[in-house]
MARLOMAR-38588 format. One record per residue (C-alpha): x, y negated, z. Coordinates in Angstrom, 2 decimals, m for minus. Example, Ala and Ser with C-alpha at 12.3 -4.5 7.8 and 13.67 -1.06 7.14 Angstrom:
<recs>
      px      py      pz
   12.30    4.50    7.80
   13.67    1.06    7.14
</recs>
This chain:
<recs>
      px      py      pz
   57.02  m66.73   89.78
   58.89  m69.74   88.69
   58.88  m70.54   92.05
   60.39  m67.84   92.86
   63.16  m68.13   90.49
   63.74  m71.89   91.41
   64.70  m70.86   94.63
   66.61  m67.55   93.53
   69.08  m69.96   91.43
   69.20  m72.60   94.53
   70.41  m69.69   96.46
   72.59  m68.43   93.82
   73.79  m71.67   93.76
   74.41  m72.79   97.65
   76.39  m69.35   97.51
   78.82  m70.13   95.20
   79.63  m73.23   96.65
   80.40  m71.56   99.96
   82.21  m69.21   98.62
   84.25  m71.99   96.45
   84.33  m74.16   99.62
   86.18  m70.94  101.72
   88.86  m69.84   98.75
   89.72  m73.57   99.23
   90.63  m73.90  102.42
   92.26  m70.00  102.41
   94.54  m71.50   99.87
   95.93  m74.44  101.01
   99.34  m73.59  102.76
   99.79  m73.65  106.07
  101.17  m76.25  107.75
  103.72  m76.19  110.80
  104.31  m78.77  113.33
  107.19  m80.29  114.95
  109.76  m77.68  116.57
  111.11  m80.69  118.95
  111.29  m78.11  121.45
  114.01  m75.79  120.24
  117.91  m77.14  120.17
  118.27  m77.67  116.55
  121.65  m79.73  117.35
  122.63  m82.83  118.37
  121.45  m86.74  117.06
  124.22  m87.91  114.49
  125.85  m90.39  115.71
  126.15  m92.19  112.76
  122.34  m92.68  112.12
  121.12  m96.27  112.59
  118.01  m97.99  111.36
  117.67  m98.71  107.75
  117.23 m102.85  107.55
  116.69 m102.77  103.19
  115.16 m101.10  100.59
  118.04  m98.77   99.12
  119.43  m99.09   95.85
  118.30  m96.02   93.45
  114.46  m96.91   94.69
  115.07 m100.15   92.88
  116.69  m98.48   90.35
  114.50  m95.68   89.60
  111.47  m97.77   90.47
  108.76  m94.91   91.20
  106.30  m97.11   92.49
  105.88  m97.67   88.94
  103.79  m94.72   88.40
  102.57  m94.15   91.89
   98.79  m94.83   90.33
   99.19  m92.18   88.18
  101.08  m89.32   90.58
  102.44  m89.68   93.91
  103.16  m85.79   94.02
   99.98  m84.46   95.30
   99.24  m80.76   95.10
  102.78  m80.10   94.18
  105.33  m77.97   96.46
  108.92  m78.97   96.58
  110.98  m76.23   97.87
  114.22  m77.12   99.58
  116.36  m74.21   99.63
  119.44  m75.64  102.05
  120.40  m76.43  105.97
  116.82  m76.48  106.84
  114.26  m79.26  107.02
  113.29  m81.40  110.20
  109.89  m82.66  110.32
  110.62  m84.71  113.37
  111.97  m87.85  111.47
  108.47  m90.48  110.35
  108.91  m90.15  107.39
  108.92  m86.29  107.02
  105.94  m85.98  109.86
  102.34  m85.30  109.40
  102.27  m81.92  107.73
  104.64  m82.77  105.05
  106.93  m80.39  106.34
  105.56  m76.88  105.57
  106.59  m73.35  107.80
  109.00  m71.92  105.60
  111.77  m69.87  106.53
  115.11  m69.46  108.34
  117.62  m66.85  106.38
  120.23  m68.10  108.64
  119.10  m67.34  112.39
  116.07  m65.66  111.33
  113.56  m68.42  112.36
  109.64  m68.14  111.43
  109.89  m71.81  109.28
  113.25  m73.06  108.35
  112.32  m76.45  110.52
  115.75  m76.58  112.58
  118.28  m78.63  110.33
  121.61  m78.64  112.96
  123.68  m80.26  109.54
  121.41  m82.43  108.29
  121.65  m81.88  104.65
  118.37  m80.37  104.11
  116.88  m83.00  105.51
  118.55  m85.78  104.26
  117.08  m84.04  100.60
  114.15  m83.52  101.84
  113.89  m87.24  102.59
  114.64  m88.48   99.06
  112.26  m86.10   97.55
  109.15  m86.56   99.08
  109.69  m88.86  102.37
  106.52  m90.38  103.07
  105.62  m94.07  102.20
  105.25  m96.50  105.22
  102.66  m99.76  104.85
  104.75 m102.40  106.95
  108.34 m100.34  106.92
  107.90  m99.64  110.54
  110.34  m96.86  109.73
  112.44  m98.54  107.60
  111.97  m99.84  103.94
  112.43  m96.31  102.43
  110.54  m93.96  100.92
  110.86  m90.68   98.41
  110.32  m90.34   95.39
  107.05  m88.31   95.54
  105.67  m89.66   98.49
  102.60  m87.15   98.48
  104.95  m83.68   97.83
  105.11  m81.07  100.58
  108.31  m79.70  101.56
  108.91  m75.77  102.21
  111.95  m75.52  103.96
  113.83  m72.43  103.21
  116.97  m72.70  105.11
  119.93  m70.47  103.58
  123.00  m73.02  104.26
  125.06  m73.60  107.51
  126.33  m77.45  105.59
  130.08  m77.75  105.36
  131.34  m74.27  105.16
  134.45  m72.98  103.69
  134.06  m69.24  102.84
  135.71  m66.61  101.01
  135.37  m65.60   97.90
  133.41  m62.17   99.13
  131.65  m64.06  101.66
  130.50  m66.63   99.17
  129.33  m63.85   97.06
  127.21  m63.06  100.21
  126.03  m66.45  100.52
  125.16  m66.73   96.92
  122.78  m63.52   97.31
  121.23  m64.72  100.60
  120.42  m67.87   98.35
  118.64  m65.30   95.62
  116.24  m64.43   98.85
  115.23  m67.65   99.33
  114.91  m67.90   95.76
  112.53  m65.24   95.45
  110.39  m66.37   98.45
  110.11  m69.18   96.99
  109.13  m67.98   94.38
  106.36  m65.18   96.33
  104.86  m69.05   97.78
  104.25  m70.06   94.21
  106.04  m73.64   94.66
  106.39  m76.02   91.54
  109.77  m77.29   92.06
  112.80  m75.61   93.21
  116.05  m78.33   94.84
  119.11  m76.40   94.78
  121.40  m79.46   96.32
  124.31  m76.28   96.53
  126.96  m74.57   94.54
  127.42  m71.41   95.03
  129.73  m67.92   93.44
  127.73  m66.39   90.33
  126.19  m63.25   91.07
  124.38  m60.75   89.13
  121.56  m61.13   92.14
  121.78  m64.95   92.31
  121.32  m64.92   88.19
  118.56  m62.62   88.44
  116.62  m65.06   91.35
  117.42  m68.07   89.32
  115.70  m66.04   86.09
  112.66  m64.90   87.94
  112.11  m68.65   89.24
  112.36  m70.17   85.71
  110.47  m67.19   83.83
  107.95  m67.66   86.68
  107.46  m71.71   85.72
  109.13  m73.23   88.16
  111.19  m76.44   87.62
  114.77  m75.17   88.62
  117.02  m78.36   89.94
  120.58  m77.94   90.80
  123.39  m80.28   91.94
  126.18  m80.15   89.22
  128.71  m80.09   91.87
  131.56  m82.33   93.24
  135.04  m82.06   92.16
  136.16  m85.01   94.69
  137.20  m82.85   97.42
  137.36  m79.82   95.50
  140.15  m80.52   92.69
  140.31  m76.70   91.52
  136.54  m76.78   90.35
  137.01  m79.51   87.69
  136.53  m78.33   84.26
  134.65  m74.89   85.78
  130.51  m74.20   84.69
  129.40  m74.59   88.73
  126.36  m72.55   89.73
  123.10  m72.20   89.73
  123.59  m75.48   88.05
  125.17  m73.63   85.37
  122.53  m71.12   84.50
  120.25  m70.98   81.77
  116.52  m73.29   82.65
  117.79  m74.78   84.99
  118.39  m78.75   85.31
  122.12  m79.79   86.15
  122.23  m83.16   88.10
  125.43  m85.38   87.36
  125.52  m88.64   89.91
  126.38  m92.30   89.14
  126.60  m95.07   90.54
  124.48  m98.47   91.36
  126.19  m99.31   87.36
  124.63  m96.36   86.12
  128.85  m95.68   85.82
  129.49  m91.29   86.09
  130.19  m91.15   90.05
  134.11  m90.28   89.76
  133.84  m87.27   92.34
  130.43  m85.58   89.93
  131.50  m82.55   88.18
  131.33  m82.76   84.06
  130.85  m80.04   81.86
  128.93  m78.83   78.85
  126.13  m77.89   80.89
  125.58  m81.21   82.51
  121.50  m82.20   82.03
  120.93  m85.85   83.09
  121.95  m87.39   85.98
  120.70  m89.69   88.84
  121.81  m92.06   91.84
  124.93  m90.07   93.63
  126.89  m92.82   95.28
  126.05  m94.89   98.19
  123.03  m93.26   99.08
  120.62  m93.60  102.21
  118.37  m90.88  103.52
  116.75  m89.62  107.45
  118.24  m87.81  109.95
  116.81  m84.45  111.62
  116.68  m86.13  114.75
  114.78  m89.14  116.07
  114.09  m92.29  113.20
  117.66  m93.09  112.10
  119.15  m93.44  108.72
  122.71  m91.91  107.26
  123.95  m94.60  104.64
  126.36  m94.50  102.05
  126.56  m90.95  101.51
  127.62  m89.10   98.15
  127.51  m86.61   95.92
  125.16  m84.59   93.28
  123.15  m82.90   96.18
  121.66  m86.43   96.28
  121.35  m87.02   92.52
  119.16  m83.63   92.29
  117.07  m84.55   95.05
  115.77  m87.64   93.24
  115.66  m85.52   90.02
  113.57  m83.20   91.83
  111.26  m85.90   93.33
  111.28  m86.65   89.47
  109.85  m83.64   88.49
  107.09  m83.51   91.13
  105.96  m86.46   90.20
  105.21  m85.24   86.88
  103.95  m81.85   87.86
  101.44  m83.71   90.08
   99.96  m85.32   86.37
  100.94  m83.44   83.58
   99.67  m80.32   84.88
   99.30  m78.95   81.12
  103.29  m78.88   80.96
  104.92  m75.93   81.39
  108.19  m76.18   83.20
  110.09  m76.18   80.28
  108.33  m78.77   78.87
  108.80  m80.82   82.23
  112.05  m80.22   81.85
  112.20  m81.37   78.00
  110.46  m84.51   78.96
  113.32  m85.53   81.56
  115.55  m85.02   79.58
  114.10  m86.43   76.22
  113.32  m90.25   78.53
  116.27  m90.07   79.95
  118.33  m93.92   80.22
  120.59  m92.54   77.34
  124.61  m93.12   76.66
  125.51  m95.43   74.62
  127.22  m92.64   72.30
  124.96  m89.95   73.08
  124.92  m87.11   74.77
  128.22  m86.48   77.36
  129.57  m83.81   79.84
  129.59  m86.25   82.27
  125.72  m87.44   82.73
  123.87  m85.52   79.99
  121.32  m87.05   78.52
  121.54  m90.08   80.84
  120.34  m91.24   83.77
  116.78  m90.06   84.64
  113.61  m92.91   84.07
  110.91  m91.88   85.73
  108.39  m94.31   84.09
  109.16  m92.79   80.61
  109.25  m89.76   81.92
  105.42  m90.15   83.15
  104.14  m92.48   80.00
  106.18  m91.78   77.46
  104.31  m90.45   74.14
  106.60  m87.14   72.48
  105.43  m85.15   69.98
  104.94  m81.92   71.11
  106.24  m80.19   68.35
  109.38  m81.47   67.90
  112.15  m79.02   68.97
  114.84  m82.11   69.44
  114.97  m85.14   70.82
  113.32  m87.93   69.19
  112.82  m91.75   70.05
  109.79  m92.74   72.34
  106.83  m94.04   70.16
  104.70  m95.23   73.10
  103.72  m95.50   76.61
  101.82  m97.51   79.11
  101.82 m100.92   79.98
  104.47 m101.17   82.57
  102.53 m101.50   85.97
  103.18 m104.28   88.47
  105.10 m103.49   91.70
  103.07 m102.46   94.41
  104.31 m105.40   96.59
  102.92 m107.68   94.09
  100.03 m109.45   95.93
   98.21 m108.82   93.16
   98.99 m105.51   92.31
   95.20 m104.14   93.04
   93.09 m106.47   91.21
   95.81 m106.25   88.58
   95.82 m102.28   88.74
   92.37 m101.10   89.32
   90.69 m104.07   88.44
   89.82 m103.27   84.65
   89.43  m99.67   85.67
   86.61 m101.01   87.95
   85.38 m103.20   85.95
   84.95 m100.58   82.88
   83.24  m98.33   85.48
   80.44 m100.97   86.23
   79.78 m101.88   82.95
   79.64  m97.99   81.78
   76.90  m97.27   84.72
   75.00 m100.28   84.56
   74.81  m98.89   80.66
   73.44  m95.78   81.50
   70.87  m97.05   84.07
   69.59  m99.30   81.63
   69.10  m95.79   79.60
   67.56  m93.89   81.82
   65.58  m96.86   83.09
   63.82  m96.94   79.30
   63.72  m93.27   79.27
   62.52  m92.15   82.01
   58.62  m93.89   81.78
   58.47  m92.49   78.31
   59.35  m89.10   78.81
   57.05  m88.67   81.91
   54.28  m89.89   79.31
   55.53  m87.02   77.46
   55.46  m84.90   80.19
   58.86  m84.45   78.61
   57.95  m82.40   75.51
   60.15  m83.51   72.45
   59.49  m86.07   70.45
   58.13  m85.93   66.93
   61.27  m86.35   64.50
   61.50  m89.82   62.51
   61.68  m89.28   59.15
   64.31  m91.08   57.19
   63.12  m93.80   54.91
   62.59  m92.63   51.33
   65.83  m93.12   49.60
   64.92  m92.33   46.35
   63.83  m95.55   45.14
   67.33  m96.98   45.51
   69.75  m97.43   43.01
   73.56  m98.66   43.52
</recs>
């Protein structure tokens, strides 16, 4: 009879782990590969190979806090020009099949303007050993990437066409949204729509981090002083750029609902097409991409945090302005290592100064860097198991003696004879 039961609960058992095993694998997304064999435009001809590690990676330094999160489990979607997953640093799966609003493709995997992928690139661009494929790397090395392509690049439209445009965004948006992603990069500005605003508040009621570029005003004189949007809407995270001074990027739009703000000037990211590198770019499409890199970093280890309070953290670690606060770069200039260490109180509405953190890692090109990282970790670990053997090892003979029957409580010495 107990027999029978053993093997009842084995059974029981073996079952659920099957059944565990196949809800696994039926949720993990599925992956597309390379589209190489569709005309998704021509190479740039400005791309070149990448010969040095660029600025903001020294900047932000995420390496940092690459032992705590690299981004893993966590979905970046990149609602722009689409995504290519031909560049090596953007191949092996980390591209997901997403979707084409544009031309009505199955994945959103043809990028003909290169935006998309040049954001895709700083977010989660995969990390390369010997720099085979040039010393760069996102910020979230481990993040996927759902392409949702909704922007043609450089377009001038009317006012009623952008309306359009803005609403074809709110799509994307909402699928987005249907694939349950973490993080949402909006490197666009678009006309404010009730449909738009309505996407925007689904995506942030639905716990998603929301991160938009807080627009240019460099080429576009007539929007200086104007709320830009989505940046502009409530939950979500306005990006202001700088520059390698952490100096407000002169061409980075300023306004009261400027959030924090991130590299924007002189910035290096991949092509759609073959290995190459576009340098020197700008503008706050760039500045959200590392912001949203940023936040997937920290939804891959604080998954406790809501997006709000994702959000709060960024902003609350942020490389503040000397005065405060400004309409120019926020709160400051994002840190990603406070943002991941930093000790808040959770129960503080406002701001208030950082009161811990971790011991500031070594960099990862530090010959050292493993012995110095995992070492005590390791070390710990043996010292904790050779603990419990030791245990078990004293146990063990005297509870088969037992037969493993309890033992016979030991009474506590008679107290009652002592006085003070």
């Amino acid at each position: 009879m107990r027999a029978g039961t053993g093997l009842s609960l084995v059974g029981r058992v073996a079952f659920c782990l099957a059944t565990a095993v196949l809800a696994a694998l039926v949720a993990v997304p599925a992956q597309a590969t390379p589209r190489s064999n569709r005309d998704c435009g021509a190479a740039n001809p400005n791309a070149h190979p990448l010969t040095r590690k660029p600025w903001p990676l020294r900047r932000l330094a995420p390496a940092t806090v690459w032992g705590l999160s690299r981004g893993q489990g966590v979905t970046v979607a990149v609602i722009d020009s689409g995504v290519s997953p031909d560049h090596p640093k953007l191949t092996n799966g980390k591209v997901l099949a997403g979707y084409d609003f544009i031309d009505g493709g199955p994945d959103g995997q043809c990028d003909d303007h290169g935006h998309g992928t040049f954001v895709a690139g700083i977010i989660a661009g995969r990390e390369s050993r010997n720099d085979s494929d040039g010393p760069f790397t996102g910020i979230a090395p481990d993040a996927l990437i759902l392409p949702i392509k909704a922007m043609k690049g450089d377009e001038h439209l009317s006012v009623e066409d952008g309306r359009k445009r803005a609403d074809l965004v709110a799509s994307a948006v909402n699928l987005a949204v249907d694939r349950k992603v973490q993080v949402i990069n909006l490197s666009l500005v678009l006309e404010n729509t009730p449909v738009l605003a309505a996407a925007i508040d689904r995506a942030v009621r639905s716990d998603i981090v929301v991160v938009a570029a807080a627009g240019n005003t460099g080429d576009s004189p007539d929007q200086a002083g104007r709320e830009l949007f989505p940046a502009a809407y409530d939950g979500v995270l306005a990006v202001g750029g700088v520059d390698e001074s952490d100096r407000h990027a002169p061409s980075s739009t300023s306004g009261r609902y400027v959030d924090i703000a991130a590299p924007g000037v002189d910035i290096d990211g991949p092509t759609p097409h073959g290995g190459g590198y576009v340098t020197e770019a700008k503008g706050t499409s760039y500045a959200a991409a590392y912001v949203s890199g940023v936040a997937a970093l920290l939804r891959g280890y604080h998954k406790d945090l809501s997006a709000a309070q994702i959000v709060d953290r960024i902003t609350k670690t942020a490389d503040r302005p000397a005065l405060g606060r400004d309409d120019q770069v926020g709160y400051g200039v994002i840190n990603p290592y406070r943002a991941m260490t930093a000790i808040l109180d959770p129960a503080a509405e406002r701001a208030r100064p950082v009161v811990g953190g971790l011991t500031r890692p070594p960099a990862r090109d530090d010959p050292s860097y493993a012995a110095k990282t995992y070492g005590p970790w390791l070390a710990g670990s043996c010292i904790g198991a050779t603990a419990l053997l030791a245990v078990l090892a004293l146990a063990f003979p005297r509870g088969s003696r037992r037969r493993w029957r309890p033992g016979r409580a030991i009474r506590p010495p008679d107290q009652s004879a002592e006085k003070n």
